[in-house]
C-alpha positions in Angstrom: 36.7 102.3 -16.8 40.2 103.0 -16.0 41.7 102.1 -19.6 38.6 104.1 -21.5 39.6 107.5 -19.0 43.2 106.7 -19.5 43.5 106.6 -22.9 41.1 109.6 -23.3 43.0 111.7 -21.5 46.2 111.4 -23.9 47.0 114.3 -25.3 45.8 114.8 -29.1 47.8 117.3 -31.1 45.6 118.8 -33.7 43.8 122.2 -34.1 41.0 120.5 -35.7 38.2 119.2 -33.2 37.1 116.6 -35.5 40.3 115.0 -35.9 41.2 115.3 -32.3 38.2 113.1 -31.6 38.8 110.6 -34.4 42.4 110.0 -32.9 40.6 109.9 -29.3 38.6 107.2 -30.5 41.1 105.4 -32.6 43.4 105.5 -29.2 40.7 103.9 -27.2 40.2 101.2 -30.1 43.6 100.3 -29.8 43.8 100.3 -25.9 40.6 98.2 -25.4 42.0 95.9 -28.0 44.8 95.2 -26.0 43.0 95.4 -22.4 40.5 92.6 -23.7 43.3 90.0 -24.3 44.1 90.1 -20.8 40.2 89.3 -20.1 41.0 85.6 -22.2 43.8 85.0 -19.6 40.5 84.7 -16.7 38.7 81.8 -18.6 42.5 79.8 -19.0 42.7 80.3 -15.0 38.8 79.5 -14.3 39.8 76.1 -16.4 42.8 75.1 -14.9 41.6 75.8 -11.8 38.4 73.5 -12.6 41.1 71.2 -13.5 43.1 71.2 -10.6 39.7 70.7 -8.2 38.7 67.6 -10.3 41.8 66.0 -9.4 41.6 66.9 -6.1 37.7 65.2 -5.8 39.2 62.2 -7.7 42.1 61.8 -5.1 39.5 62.1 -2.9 36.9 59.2 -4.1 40.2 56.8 -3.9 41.2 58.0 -0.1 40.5 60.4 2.4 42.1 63.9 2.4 44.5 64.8 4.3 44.0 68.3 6.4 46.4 70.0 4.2 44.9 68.8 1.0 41.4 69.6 2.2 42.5 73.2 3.0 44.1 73.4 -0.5 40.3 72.0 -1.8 38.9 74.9 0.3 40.8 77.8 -0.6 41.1 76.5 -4.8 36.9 76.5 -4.4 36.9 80.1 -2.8 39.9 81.2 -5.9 37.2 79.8 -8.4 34.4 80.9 -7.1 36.3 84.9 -7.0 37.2 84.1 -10.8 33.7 83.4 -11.6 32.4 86.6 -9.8 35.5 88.9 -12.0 34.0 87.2 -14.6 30.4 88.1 -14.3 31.3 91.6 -13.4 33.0 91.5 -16.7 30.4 90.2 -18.8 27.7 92.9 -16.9 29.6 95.5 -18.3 
């Protein structure tokens, strides 16, 4: 919501109403277009995150875990499980 009211509220200069709004909405086109490449950067970061935990469970299968490497295990499940949730909240709107 805060790149549709930002780039709405650019100024237009035009005295004609209908091409003030076509340049509104071409503005928006354009900012959306570049806010929604940002969006692809979540799904690299759920992955490597995913990756990141498999190796952890794998080290783990061979040996038990240290304390420091079953913090790091903790707090990388509680990042993916955040990533997850900015990712649903995406998709819901």
């Amino acid at each position: 919501m805060d790149v549709v009211s930002t780039s709405w509220a650019k100024q237009v200069h035009s005295t004609n109403s209908a091409t003030v709004l076509r340049r509104k909405f071409k503005s928006l086109r354009h900012d959306l277009k570049i806010w929604s490449k940002g969006i692809s950067k979540l799904s690299v970061a759920i992955e490597n995150s995913n990756k990141a935990l498999n190796e952890i469970d794998t080290l783990e299968d061979k040996r038990p875990l240290s304390t420091p490497e079953h913090n790091f295990r903790r707090v990388l499940k509680a990042h993916i499980l955040r990533l997850l949730k900015y990712q649903q909240i995406y998709w819901k709107k």
